[in-house]
N, C-alpha and C positions, 0 to 999 in steps of 0.2 A: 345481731338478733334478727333474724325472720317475723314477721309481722304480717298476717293476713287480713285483706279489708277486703269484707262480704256486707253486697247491700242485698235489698228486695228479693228474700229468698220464697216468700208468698206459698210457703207449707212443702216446695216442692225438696220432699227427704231424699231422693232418688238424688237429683244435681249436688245438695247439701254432704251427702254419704260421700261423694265420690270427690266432692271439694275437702271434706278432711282429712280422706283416705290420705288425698297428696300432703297435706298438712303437716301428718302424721308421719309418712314416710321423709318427708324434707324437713323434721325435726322443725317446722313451726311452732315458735313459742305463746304468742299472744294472737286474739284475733281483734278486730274492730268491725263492728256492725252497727253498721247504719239505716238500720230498721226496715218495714214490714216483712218481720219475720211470721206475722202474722196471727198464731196461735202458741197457748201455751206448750200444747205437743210438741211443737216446732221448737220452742224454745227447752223445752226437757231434752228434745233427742240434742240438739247443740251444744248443753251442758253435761251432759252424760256422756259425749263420744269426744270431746275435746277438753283435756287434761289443763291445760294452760288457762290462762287467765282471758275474762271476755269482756270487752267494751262494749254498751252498747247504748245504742239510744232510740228513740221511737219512732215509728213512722207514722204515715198518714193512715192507713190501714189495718192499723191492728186490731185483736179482735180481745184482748184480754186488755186488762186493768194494769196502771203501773202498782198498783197496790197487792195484786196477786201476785208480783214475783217477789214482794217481801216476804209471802204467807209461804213461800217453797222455801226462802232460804237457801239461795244457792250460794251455792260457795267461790265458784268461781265467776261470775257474770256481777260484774259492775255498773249499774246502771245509772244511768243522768240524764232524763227527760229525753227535750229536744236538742240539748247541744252540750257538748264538752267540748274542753281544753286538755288534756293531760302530759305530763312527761311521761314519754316511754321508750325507753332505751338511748337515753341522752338528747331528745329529742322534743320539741315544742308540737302536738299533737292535735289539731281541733278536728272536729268530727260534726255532725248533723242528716239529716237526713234530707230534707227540703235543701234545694239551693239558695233560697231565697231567704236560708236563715245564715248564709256565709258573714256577713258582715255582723252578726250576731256572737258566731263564734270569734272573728278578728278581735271586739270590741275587747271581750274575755283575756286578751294576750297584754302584757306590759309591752311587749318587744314583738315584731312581726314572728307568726309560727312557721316552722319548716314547711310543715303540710298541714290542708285543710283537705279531709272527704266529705263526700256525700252520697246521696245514692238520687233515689224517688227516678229519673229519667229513663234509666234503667239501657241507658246508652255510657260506653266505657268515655272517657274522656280528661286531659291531660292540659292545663295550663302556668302561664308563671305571672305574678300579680306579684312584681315586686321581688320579694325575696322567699315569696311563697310561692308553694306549688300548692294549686287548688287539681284534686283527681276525682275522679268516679270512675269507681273499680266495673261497674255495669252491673249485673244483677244473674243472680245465683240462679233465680227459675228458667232460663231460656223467655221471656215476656218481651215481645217484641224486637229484640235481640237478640243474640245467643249469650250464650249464660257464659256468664267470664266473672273472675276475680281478680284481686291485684296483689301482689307480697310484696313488702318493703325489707327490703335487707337494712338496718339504723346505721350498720356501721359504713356502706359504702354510700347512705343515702339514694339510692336507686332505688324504682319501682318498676317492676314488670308486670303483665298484662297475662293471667292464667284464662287460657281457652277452654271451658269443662271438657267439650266432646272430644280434645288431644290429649286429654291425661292418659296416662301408661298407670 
């Protein structure tokens, strides 16, 4: 299973369109977002143009309520605050947005997780802590760095590093 992690997409639809376009054509199943997505707009055009199921948790910057995405009722965005844990695709999953809530998400695991992301830096980055890999996929809007995501394939365990401005 294909797995996309998008952080800090900060309203920008133009990077976002063109990060699910690939999504879409590389049959990406699930995404994971690691917040400031910003607005609810932001967050409608993500759930409207991406059919699979959405992780997501909050960043420092949002502009909407976690209680306004109850009142939409979306069908496919799962949300959990500032941090999750989840199985997905045979895999031990933690997420957050802050790095400084990593030990946060560890606490949450019986057993060390496969992977921990994050975003807030908005810098890509890759380490190993153990039996984890802690990443950040880098940030959807081009802010301070260029705008990259990351797709986890579960079965081969591998993560790669999507460049927005090389998509085909």
């Amino acid at each position: 299973m294909l797995i996309a992690i998008i952080s800090d997409i900060h309203d920008n639809i133009a990077n976002l369109k063109k990060c699910l376009d690939w999504c879409r054509r590389n049959e990406v199943e699930k995404i994971i977002q690691l917040g400031d997505i910003t607005t609810l707009e932001t967050i409608n055009y993500l759930a409207e143009n991406f059919p699979g199921e959405i992780f997501m948790v909050s960043g420092n910057l949002e502009i909407y309520r976690a209680d306004e995405l109850a009142e939409y009722k979306y069908k496919n965005i799962r949300y959990s605050g500032e941090i999750d844990l989840r199985e997905i695709g045979g895999l031990n999953i933690g997420f957050c947005h802050e790095p400084k809530n990593i030990k946060s998400v560890q606490k949450l695991a019986s057993t060390a997780p496969d992977f921990i992301f994050y975003g807030h830096t908005h810098k890509p980055w890759l380490e190993h802590n153990g039996e984890t890999i802690i990443a950040n996929p880098g940030n959807v809007s081009g802010t301070f760095h260029q705008a990259t995501f990351a797709v986890l394939d579960t079965t081969a365990k591998k993560l790669d590093l999507k460049i927005i401005a090389d998509l085909k």
